[in-house]
matplotlib code that plots the C-alpha trace (Angstrom):
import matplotlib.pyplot as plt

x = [181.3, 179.9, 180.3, 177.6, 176.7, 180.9, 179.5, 176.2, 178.4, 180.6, 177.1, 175.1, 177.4, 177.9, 179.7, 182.5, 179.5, 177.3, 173.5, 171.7, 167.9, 165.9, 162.3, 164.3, 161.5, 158.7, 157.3, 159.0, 162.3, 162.8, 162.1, 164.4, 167.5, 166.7, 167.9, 170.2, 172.0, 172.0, 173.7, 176.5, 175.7, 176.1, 172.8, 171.8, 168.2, 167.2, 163.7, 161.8, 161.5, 164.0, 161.9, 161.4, 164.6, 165.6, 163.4, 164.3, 167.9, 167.4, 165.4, 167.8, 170.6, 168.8, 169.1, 172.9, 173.4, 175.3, 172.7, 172.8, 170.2, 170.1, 167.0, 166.3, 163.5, 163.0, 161.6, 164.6, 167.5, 169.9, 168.6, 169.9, 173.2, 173.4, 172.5, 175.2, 178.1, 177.1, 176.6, 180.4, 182.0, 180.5, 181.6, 183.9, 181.6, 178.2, 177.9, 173.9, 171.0, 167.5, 164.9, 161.8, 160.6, 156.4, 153.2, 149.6, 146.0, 143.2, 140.3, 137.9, 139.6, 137.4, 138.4, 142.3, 143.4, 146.6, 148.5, 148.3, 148.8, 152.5, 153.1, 153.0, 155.2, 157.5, 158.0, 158.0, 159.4, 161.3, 163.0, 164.2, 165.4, 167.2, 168.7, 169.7, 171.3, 173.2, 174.0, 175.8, 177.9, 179.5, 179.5, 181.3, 184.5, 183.9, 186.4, 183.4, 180.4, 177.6, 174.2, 170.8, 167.2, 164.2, 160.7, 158.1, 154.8, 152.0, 151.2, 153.8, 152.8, 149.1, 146.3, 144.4, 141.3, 141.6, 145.2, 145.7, 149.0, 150.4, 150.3, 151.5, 154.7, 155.1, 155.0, 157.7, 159.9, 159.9, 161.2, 163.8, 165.4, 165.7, 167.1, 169.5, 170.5, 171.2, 173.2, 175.7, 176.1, 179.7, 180.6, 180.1, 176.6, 173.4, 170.1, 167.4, 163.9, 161.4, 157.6, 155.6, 152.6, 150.2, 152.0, 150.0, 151.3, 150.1, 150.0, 147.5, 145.1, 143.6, 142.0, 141.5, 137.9, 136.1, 135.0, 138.8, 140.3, 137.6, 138.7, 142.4, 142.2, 140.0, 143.1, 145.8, 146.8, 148.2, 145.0, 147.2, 149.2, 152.7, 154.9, 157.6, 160.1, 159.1, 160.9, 164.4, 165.7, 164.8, 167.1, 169.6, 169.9, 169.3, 171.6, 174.7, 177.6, 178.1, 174.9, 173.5, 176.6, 175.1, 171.5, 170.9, 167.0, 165.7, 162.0, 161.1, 157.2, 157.2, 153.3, 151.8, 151.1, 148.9, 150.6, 150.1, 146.3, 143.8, 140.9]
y = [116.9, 120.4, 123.2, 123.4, 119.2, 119.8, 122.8, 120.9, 117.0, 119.8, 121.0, 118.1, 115.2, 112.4, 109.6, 108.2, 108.4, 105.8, 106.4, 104.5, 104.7, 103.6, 102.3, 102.3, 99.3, 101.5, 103.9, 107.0, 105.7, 103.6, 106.8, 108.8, 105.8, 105.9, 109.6, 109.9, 106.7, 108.6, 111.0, 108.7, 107.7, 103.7, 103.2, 101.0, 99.3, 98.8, 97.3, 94.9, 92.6, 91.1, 90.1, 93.9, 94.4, 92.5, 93.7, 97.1, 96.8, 94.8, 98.0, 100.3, 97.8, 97.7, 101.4, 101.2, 102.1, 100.6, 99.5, 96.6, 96.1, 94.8, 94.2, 96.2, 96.8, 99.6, 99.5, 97.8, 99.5, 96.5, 95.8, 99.5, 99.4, 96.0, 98.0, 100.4, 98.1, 95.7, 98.5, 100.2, 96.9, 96.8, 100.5, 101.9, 105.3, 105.9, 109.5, 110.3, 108.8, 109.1, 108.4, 107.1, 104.5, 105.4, 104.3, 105.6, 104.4, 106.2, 107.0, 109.2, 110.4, 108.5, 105.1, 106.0, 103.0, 103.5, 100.1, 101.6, 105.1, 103.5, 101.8, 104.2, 106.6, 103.8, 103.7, 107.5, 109.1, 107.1, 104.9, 108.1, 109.2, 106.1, 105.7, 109.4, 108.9, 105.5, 107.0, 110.3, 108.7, 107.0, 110.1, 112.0, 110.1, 111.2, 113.5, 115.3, 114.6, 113.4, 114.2, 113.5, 113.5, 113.2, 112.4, 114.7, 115.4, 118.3, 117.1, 118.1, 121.5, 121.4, 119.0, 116.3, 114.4, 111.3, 110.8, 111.9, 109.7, 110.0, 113.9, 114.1, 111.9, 113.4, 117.2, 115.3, 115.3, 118.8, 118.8, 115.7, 117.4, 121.1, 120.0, 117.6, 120.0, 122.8, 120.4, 119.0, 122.4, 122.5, 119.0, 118.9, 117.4, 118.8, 117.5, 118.4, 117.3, 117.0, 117.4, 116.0, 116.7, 114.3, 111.4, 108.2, 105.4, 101.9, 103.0, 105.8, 104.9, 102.9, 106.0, 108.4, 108.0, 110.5, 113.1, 113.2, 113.5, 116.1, 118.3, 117.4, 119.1, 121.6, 122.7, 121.9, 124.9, 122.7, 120.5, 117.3, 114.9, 114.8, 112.4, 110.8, 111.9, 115.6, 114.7, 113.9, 117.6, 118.8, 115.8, 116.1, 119.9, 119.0, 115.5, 117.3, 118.6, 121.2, 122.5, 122.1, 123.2, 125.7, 124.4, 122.6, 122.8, 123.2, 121.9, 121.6, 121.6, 119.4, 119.9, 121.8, 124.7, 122.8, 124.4, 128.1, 127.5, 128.3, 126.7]
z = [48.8, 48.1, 50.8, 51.6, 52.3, 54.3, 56.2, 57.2, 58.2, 60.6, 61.8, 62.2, 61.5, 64.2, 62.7, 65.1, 67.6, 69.4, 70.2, 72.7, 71.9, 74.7, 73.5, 69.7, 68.9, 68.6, 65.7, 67.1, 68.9, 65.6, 63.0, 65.3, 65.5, 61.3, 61.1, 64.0, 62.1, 59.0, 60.5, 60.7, 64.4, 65.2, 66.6, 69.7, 69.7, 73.2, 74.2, 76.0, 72.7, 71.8, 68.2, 67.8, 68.3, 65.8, 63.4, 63.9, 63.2, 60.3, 58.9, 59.9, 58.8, 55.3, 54.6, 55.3, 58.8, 61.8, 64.1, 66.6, 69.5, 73.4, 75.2, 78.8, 81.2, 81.8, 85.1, 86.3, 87.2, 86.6, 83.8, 83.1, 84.4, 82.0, 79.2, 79.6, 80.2, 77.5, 75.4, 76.5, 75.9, 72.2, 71.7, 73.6, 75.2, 74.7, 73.2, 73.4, 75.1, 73.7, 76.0, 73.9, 76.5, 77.2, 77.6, 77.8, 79.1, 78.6, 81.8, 83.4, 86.7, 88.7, 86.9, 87.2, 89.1, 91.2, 89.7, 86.0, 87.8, 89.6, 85.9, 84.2, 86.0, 86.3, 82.6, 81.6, 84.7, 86.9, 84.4, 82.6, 85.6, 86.5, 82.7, 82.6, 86.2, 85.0, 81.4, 83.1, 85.5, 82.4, 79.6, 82.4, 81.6, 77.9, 76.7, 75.2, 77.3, 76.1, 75.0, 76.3, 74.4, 76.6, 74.8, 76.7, 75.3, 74.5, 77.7, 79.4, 78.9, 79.2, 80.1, 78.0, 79.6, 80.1, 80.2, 83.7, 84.8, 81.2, 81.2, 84.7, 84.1, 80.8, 82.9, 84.8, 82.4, 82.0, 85.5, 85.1, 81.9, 83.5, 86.4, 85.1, 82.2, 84.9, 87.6, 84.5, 82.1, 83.4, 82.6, 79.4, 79.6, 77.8, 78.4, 76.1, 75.6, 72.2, 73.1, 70.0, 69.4, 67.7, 65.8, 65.8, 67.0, 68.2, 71.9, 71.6, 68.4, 71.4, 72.2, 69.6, 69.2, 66.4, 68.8, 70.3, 66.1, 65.7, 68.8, 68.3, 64.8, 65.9, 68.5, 66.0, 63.7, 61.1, 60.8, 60.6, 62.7, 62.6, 60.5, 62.7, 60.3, 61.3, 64.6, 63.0, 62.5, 66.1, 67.4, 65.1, 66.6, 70.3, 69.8, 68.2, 70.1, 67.6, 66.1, 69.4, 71.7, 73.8, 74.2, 77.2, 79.0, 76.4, 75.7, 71.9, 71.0, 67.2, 67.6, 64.2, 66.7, 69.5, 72.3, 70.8, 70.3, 72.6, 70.0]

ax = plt.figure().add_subplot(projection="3d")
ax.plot(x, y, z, "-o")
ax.set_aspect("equal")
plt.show()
């Protein structure tokens, strides 16, 4: 190994660690257990499917790294606590926590209706919240800590029509990962959170009409979306107890400058 590949593993390395990657089964979660694995992390799947579950770690298990899955719900907090004792009786300690879990619908304010309104903040918000709170109490009998990565938004920053309950959870977790970042500094607990911008994925091409690429572009300085693997580096930073050592509340914008436009 060169000094400079030694010098990067004492950086950014994380083998001997175990990631839990909540919402792993999706485009994101499953790009960001792909290079948190390669890392050297051993890498836990955990979704509502058990079938994409399963076809995520056989992906992730093709390209040579340790990855096995459990399914949660997310919404249910003992289907959470389940999650973390299965997941400390396969490993030992759970290291980091990656929050991925998220979903979107798209209305005029008039149509929001309160059900998807209560849904949706029971996915992004509140089951962060009650995964972060479940996930701590166990990484603070860690001899290192542990390590938390929240997935916020562009939205969490600034408003998009249509989106009303998904921008407002998403501002949320802004909140969530401040607070919990400033409560748990001393323990030996960081909690971080990565606010992409526009990457694509199954949930939100629903509603990503022309006239919504168009002005999306028009407010994007890069004039492109982002590639999932653009995320990788920012968690690799946030995730690591070393490169990342004394960052905690921190908010990370991967977003080809849309937060530093004003179109």
């Amino acid at each position: 190994m060169s000094t400079f590949s030694a010098y990067l593993e004492k950086l950014f390395g994380l083998s001997g660690e175990t990631a839990v990657i909540i919402g792993g089964a999706g485009e994101l979660g499953g790009v960001l257990g792909a290079g948190i694995g390669q890392a050297g992390a051993h890498i836990i799947v955990a979704d509502m499917s058990e079938p994409a579950c399963k076809s995520r770690v056989e992906k992730l298990n093709n390209i040579g790294i340790s990855a096995e899955y459990l399914t949660v719900d997310i919404t249910n907090r003992d289907s959470i606590k389940s999650l973390l004792d299965k997941s400390t009786k396969k490993t030992g300690k759970v290291d980091m926590l990656v929050n991925c879990a998220g979903i979107n619908v798209g209305t005029p304010f008039l149509e929001v209706d309160p059900a998807t309104w209560d849904k949706i903040f029971a996915v992004n918000l509140k089951g962060m919240m009650e995964s972060c709170q479940i996930f701590i109490e166990s990484m603070l009998k860690n001899e290192n800590g542990g390590s938390i990565l929240n997935i916020g938004s562009v939205n969490s920053d600034r408003p998009l029509s249509r989106v009303f309950a998904y921008a407002a959870s998403k501002a949320g977790v802004i909140s969530l990962t401040q607070n919990i970042a400033q409560e748990f500094a001393c323990q030996k607990i960081r909690c971080n959170a990565i606010c992409p911008g526009f990457f694509p994925a199954e949930q939100n091409r629903k509603i990503l009409s022309d006239e919504r690429v168009a002005k999306i572009m028009e407010g994007t300085p890069m004039r492109r979306y982002g590639s999932p693997d653009e995320l990788v580096g920012a968690a690799l930073l946030l995730l690591s107890q070393r490169a990342g050592s004394y960052i905690t509340g921190s908010a990370v914008y991967v977003d080809g400058g849309f937060t530093c436009s004003w179109f």
